[in-house]
Structure formats: C-alpha cells, structure tokens
mmCIF file of the N, C-alpha and C atoms, coordinates in Angstrom:
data_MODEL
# 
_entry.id   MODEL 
# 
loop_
_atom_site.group_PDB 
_atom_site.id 
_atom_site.type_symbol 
_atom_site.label_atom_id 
_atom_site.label_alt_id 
_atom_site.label_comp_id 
_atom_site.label_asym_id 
_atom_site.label_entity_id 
_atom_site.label_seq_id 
_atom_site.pdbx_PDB_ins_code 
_atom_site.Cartn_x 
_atom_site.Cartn_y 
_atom_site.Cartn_z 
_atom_site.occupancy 
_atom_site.B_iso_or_equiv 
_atom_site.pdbx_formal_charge 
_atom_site.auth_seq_id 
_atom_site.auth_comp_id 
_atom_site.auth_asym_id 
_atom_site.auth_atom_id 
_atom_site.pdbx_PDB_model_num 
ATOM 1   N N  . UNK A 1 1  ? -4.531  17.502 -31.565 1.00 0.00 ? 1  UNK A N  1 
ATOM 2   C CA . UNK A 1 1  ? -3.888  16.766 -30.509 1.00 0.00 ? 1  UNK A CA 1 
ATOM 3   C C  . UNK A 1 1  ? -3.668  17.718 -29.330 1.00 0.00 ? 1  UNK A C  1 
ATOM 4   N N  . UNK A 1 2  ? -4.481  17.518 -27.888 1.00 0.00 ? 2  UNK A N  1 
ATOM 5   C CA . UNK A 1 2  ? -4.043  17.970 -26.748 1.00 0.00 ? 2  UNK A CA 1 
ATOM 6   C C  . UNK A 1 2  ? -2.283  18.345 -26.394 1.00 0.00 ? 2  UNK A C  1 
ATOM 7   N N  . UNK A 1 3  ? -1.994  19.316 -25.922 1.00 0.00 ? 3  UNK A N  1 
ATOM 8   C CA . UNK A 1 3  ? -0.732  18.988 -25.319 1.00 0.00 ? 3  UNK A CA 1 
ATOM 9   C C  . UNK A 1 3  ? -1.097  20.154 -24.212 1.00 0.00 ? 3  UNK A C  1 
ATOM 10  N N  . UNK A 1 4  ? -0.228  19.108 -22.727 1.00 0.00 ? 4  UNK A N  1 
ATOM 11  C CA . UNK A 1 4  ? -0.252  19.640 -21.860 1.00 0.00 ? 4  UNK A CA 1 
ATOM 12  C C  . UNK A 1 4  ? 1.435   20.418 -21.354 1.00 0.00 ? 4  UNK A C  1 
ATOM 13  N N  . UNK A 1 5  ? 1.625   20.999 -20.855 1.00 0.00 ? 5  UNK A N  1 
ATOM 14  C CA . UNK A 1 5  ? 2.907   21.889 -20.816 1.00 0.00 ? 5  UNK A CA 1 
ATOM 15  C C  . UNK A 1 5  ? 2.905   21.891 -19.049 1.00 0.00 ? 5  UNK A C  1 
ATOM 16  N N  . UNK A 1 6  ? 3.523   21.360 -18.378 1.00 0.00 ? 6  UNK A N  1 
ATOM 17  C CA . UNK A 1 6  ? 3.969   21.672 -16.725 1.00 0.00 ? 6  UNK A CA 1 
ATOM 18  C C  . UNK A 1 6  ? 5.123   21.884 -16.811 1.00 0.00 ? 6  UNK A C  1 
ATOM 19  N N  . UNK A 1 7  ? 5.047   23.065 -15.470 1.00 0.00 ? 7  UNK A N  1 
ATOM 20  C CA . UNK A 1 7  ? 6.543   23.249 -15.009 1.00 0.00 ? 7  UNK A CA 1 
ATOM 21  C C  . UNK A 1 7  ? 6.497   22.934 -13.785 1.00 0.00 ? 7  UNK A C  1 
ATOM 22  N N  . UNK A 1 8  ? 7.396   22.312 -13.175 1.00 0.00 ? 8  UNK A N  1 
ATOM 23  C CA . UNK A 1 8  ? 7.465   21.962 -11.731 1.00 0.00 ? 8  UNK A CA 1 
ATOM 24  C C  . UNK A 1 8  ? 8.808   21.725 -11.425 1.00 0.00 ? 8  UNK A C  1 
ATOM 25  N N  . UNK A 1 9  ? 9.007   22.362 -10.014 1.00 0.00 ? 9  UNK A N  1 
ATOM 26  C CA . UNK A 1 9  ? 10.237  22.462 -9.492  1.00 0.00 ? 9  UNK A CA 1 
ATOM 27  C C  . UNK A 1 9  ? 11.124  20.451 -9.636  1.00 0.00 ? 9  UNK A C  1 
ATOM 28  N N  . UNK A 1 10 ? 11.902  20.994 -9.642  1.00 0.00 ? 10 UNK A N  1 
ATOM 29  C CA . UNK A 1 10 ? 12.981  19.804 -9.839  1.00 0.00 ? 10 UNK A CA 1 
ATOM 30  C C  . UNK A 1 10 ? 12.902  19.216 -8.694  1.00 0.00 ? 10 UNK A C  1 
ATOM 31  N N  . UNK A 1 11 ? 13.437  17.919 -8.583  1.00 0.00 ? 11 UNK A N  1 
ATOM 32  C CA . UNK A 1 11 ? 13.534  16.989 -6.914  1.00 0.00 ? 11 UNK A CA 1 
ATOM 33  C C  . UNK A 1 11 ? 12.648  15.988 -7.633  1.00 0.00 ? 11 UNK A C  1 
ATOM 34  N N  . UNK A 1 12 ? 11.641  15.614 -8.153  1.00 0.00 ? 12 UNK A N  1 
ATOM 35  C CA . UNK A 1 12 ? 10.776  14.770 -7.612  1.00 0.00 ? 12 UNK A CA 1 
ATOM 36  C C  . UNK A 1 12 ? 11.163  13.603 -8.586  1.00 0.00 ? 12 UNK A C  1 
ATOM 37  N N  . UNK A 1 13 ? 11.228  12.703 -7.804  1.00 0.00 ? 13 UNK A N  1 
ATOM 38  C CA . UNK A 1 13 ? 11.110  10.941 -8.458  1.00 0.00 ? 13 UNK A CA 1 
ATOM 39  C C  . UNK A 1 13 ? 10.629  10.501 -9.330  1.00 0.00 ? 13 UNK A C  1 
ATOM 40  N N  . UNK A 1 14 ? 11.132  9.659  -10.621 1.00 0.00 ? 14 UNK A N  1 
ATOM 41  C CA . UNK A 1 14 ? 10.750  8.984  -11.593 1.00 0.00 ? 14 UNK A CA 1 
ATOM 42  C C  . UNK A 1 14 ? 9.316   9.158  -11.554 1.00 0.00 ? 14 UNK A C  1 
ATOM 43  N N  . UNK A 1 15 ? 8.823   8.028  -10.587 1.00 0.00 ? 15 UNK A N  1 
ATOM 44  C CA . UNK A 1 15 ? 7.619   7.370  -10.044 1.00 0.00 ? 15 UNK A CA 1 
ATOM 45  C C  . UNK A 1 15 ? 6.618   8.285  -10.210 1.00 0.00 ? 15 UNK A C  1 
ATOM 46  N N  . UNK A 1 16 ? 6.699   9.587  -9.288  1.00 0.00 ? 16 UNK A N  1 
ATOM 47  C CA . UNK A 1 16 ? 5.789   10.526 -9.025  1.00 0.00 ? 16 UNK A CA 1 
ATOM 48  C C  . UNK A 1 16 ? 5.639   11.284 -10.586 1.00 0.00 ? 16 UNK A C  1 
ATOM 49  N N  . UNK A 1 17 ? 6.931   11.252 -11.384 1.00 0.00 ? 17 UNK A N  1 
ATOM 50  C CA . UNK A 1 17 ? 6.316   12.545 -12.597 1.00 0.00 ? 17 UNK A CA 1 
ATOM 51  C C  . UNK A 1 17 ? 5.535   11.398 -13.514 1.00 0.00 ? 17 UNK A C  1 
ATOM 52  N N  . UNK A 1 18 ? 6.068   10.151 -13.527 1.00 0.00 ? 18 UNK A N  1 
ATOM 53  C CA . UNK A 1 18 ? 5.360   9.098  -14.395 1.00 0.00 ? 18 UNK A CA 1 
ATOM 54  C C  . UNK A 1 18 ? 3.574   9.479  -13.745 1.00 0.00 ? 18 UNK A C  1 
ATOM 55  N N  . UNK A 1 19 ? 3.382   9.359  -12.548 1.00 0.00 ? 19 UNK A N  1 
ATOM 56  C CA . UNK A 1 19 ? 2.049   9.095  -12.270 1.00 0.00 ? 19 UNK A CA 1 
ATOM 57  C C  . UNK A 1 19 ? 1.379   10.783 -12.493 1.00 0.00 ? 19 UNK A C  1 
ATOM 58  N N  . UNK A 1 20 ? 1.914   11.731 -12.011 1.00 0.00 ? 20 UNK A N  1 
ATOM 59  C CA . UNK A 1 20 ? 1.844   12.816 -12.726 1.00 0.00 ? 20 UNK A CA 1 
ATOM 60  C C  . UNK A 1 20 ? 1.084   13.297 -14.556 1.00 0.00 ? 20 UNK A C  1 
ATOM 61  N N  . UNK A 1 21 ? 2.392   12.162 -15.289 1.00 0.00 ? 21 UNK A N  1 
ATOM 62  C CA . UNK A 1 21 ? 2.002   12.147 -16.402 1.00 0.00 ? 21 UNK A CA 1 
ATOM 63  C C  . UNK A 1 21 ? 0.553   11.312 -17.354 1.00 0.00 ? 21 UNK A C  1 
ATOM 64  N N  . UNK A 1 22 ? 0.462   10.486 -16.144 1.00 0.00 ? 22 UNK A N  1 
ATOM 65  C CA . UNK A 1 22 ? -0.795  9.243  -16.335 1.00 0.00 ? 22 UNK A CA 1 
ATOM 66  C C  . UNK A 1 22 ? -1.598  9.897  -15.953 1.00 0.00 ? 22 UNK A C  1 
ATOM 67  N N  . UNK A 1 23 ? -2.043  10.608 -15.123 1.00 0.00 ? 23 UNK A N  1 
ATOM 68  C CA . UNK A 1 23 ? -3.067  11.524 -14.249 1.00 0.00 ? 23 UNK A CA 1 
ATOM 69  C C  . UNK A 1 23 ? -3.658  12.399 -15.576 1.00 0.00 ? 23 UNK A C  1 
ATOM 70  N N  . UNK A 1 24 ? -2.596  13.516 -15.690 1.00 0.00 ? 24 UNK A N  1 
ATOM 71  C CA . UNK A 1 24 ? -2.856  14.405 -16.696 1.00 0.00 ? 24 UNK A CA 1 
ATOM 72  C C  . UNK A 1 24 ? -3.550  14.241 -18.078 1.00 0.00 ? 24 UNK A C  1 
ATOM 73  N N  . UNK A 1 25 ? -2.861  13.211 -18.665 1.00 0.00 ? 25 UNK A N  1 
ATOM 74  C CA . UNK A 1 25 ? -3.119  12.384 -19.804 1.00 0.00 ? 25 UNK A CA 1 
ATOM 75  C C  . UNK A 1 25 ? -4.762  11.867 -19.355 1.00 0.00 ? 25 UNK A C  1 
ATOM 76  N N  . UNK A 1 26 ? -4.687  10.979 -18.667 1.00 0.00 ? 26 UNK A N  1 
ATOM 77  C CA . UNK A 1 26 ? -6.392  10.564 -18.505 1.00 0.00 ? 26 UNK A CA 1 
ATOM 78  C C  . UNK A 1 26 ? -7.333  11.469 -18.631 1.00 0.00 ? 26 UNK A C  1 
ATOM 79  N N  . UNK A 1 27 ? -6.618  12.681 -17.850 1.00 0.00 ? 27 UNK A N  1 
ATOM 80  C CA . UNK A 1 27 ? -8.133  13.697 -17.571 1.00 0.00 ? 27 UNK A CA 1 
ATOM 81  C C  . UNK A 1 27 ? -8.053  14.313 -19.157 1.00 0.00 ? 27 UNK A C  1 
ATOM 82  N N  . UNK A 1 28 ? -7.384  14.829 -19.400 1.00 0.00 ? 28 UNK A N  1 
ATOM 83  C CA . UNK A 1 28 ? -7.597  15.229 -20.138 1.00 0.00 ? 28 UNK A CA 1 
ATOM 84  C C  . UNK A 1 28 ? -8.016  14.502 -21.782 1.00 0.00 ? 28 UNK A C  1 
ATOM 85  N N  . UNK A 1 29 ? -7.786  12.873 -21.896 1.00 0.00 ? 29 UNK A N  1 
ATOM 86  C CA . UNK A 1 29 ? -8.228  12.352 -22.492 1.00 0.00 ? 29 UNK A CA 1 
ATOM 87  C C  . UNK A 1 29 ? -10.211 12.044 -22.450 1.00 0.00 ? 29 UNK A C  1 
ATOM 88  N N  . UNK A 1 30 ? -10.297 11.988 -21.200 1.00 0.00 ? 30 UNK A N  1 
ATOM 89  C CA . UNK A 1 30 ? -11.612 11.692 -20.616 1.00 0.00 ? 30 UNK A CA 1 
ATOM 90  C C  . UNK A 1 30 ? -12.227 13.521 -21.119 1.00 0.00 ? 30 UNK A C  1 
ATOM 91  N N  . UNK A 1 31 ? -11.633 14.343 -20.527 1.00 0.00 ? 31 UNK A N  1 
ATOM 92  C CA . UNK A 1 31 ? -12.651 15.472 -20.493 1.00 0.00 ? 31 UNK A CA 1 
ATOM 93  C C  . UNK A 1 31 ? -12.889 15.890 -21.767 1.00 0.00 ? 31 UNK A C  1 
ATOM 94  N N  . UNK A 1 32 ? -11.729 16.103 -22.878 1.00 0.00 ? 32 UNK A N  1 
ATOM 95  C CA . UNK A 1 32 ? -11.664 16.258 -24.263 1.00 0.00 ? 32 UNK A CA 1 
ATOM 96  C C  . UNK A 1 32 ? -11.962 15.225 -25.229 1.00 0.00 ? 32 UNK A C  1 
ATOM 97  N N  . UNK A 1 33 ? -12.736 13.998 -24.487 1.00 0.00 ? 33 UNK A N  1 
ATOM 98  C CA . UNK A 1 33 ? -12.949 13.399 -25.365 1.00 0.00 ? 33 UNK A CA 1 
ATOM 99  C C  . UNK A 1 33 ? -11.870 12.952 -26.544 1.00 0.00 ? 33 UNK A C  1 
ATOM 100 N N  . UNK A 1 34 ? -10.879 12.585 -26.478 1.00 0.00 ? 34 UNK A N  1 
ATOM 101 C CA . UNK A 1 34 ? -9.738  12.096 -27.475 1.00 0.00 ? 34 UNK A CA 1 
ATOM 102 C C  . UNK A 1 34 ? -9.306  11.174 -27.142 1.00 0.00 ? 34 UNK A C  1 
ATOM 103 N N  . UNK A 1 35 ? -9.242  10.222 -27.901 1.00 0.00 ? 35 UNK A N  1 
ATOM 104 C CA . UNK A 1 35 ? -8.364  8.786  -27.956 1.00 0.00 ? 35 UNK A CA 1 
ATOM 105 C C  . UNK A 1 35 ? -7.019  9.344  -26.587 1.00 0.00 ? 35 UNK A C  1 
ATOM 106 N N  . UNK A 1 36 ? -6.804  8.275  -25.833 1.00 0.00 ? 36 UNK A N  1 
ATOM 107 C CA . UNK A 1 36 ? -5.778  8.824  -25.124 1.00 0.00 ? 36 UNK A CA 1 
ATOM 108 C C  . UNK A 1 36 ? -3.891  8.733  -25.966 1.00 0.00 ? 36 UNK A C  1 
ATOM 109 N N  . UNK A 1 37 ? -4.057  7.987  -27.033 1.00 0.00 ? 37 UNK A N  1 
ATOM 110 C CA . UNK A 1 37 ? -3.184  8.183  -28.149 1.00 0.00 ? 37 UNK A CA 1 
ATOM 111 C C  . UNK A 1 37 ? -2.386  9.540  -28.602 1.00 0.00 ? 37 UNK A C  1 
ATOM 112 N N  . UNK A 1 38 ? -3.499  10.476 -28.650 1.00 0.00 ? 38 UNK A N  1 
ATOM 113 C CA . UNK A 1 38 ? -3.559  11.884 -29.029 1.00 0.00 ? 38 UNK A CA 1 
ATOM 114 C C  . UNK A 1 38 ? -3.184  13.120 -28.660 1.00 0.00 ? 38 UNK A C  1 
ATOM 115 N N  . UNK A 1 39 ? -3.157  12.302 -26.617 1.00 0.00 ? 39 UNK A N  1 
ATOM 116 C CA . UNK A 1 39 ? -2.640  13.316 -25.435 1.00 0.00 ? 39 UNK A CA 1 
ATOM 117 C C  . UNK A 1 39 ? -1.414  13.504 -25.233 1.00 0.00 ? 39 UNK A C  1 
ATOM 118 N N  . UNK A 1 40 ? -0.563  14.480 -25.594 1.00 0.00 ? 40 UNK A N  1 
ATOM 119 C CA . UNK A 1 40 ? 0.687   14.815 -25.424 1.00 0.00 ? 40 UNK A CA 1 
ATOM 120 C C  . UNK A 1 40 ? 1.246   15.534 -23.781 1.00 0.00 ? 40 UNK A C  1 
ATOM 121 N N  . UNK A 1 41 ? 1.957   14.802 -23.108 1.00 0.00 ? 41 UNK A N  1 
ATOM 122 C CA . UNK A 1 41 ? 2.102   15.717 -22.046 1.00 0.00 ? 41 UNK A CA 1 
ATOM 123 C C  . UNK A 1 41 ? 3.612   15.973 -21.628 1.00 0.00 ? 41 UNK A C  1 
ATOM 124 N N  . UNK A 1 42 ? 4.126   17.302 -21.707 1.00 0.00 ? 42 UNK A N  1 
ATOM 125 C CA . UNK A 1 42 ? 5.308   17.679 -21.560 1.00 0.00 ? 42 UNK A CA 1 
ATOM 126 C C  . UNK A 1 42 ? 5.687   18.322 -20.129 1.00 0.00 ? 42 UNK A C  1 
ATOM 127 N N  . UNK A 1 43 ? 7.112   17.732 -19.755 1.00 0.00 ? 43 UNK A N  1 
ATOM 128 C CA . UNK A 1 43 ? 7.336   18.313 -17.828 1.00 0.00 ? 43 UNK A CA 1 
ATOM 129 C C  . UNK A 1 43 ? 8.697   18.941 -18.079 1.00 0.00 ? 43 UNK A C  1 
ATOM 130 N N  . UNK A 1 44 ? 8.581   20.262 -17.664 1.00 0.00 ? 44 UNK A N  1 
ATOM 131 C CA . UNK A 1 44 ? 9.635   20.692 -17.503 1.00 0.00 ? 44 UNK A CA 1 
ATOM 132 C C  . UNK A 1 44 ? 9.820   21.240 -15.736 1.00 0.00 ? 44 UNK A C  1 
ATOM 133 N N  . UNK A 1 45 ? 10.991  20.608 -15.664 1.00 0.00 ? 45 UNK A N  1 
ATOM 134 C CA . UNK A 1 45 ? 11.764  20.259 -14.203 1.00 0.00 ? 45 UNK A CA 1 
ATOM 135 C C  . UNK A 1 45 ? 12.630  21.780 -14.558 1.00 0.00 ? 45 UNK A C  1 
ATOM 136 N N  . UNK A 1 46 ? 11.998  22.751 -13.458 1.00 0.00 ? 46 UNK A N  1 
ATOM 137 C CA . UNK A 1 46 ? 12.961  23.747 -12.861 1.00 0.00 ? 46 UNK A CA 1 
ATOM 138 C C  . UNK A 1 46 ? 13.597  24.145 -11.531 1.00 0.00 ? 46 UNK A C  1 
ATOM 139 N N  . UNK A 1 47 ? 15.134  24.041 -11.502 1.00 0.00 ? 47 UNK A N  1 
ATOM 140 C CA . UNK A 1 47 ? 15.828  24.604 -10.789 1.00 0.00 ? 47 UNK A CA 1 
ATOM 141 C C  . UNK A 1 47 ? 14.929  25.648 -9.732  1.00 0.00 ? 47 UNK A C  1 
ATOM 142 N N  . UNK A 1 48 ? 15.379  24.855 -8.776  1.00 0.00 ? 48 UNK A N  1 
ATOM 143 C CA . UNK A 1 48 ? 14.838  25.954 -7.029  1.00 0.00 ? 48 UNK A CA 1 
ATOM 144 C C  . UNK A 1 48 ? 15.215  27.549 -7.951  1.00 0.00 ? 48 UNK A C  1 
ATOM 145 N N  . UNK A 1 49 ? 16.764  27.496 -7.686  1.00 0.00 ? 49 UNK A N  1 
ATOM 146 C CA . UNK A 1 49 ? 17.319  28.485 -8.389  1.00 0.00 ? 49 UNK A CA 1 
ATOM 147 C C  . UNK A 1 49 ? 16.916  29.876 -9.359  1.00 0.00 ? 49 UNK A C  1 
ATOM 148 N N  . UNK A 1 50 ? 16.162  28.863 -9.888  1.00 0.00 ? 50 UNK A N  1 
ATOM 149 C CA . UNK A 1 50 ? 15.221  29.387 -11.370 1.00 0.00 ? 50 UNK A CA 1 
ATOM 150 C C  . UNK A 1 50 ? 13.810  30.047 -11.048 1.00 0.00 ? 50 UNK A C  1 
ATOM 151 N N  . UNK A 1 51 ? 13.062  29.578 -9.849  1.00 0.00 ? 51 UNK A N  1 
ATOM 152 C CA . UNK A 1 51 ? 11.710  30.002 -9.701  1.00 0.00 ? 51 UNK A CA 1 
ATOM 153 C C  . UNK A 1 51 ? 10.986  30.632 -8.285  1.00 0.00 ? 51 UNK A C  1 
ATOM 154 N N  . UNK A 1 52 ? 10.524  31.838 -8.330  1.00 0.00 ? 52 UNK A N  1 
ATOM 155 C CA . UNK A 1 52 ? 10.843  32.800 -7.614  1.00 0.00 ? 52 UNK A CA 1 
ATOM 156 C C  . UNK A 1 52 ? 9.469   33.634 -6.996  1.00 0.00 ? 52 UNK A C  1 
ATOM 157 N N  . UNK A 1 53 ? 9.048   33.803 -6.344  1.00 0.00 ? 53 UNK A N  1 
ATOM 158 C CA . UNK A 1 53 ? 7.706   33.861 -5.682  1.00 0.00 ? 53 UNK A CA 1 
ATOM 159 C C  . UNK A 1 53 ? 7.790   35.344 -5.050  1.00 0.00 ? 53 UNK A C  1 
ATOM 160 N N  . UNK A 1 54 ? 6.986   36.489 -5.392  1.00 0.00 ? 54 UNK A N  1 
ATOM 161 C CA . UNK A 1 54 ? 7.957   37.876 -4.317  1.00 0.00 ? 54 UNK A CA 1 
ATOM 162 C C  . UNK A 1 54 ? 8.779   38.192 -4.677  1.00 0.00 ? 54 UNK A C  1 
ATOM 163 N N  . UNK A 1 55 ? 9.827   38.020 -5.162  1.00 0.00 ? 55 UNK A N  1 
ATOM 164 C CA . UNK A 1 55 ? 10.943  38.040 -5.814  1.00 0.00 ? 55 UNK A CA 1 
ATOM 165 C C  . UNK A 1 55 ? 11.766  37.401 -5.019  1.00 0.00 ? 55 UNK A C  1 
ATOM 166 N N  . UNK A 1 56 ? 11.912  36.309 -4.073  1.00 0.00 ? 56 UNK A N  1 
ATOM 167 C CA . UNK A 1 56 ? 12.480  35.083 -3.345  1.00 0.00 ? 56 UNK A CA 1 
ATOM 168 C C  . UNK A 1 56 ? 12.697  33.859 -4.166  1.00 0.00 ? 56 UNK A C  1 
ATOM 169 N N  . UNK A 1 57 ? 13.896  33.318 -4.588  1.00 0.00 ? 57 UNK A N  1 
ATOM 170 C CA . UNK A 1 57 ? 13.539  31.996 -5.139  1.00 0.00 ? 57 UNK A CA 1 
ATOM 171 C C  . UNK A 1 57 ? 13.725  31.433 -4.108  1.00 0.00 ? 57 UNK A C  1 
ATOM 172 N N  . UNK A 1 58 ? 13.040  30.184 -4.823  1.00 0.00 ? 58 UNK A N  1 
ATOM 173 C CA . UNK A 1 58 ? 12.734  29.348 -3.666  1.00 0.00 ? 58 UNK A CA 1 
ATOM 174 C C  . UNK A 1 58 ? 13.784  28.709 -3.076  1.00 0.00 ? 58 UNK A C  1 
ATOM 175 N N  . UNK A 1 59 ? 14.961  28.335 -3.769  1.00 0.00 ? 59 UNK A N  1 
ATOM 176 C CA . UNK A 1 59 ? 16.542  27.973 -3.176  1.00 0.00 ? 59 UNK A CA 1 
ATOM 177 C C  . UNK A 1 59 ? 16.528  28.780 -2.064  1.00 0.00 ? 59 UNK A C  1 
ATOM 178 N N  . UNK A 1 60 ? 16.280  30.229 -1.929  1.00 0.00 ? 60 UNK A N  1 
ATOM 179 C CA . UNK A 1 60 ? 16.709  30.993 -0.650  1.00 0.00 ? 60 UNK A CA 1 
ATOM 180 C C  . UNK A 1 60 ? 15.683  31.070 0.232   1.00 0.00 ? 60 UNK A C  1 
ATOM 181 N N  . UNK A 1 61 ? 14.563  30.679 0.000   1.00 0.00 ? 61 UNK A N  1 
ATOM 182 C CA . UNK A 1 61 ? 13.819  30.195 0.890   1.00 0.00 ? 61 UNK A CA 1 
ATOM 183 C C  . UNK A 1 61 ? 13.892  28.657 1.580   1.00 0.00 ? 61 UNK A C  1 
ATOM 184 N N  . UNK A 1 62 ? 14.465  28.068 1.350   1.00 0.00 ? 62 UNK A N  1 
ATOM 185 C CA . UNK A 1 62 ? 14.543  27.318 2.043   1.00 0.00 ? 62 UNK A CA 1 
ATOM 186 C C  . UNK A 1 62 ? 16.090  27.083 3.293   1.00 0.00 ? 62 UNK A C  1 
# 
C-alpha cells in the first residue's frame, strides 16, 4: 500500500487540502498502478513558527 506523507505550512482551507488529497491519491494511484483503495495519503499542517528556510521561520518573515 502507497502512502504519501506531506508537510505543509498551516492556513489552508478544508477545500484546498481535500483537493490536495484527491490530486495526490490519483497520481499516484494512476502512476503505481494500484487500486485507488490502497493509496494512503497523510497531511501534516505546520506552524509558520515551526518551519524555517536560512534559518528564518517563516512567521518572521512575514
């Protein structure tokens, strides 16, 4: 069984991680050839706070 693992900054809308999650799932059902049953896809939502580019997180960049 596929599983996909994202991290992406926190903020974004129901809507968008749902279609996010439909996106992911397809391709990777389509490219791996697997029942789309099989495709596991996990989102982890991180804190501005938490993720840090340069050593800047992005909270203080903005």
């Amino acid at each position: 069984m596929p599983i996909a693992f994202l991290h992406i900054l926190e903020g974004r809308n129901k809507e968008t991680k749902n279609q996010l999650i439909a996106e992911v799932s397809e391709a990777m059902s389509r490219t791996l050839e697997v029942d789309p049953s099989k495709v596991r896809v996990l989102v982890q939502e991180v804190p501005k706070e938490h993720w840090a580019e340069a050593g800047i997180t992005k909270a203080d960049r903005l």
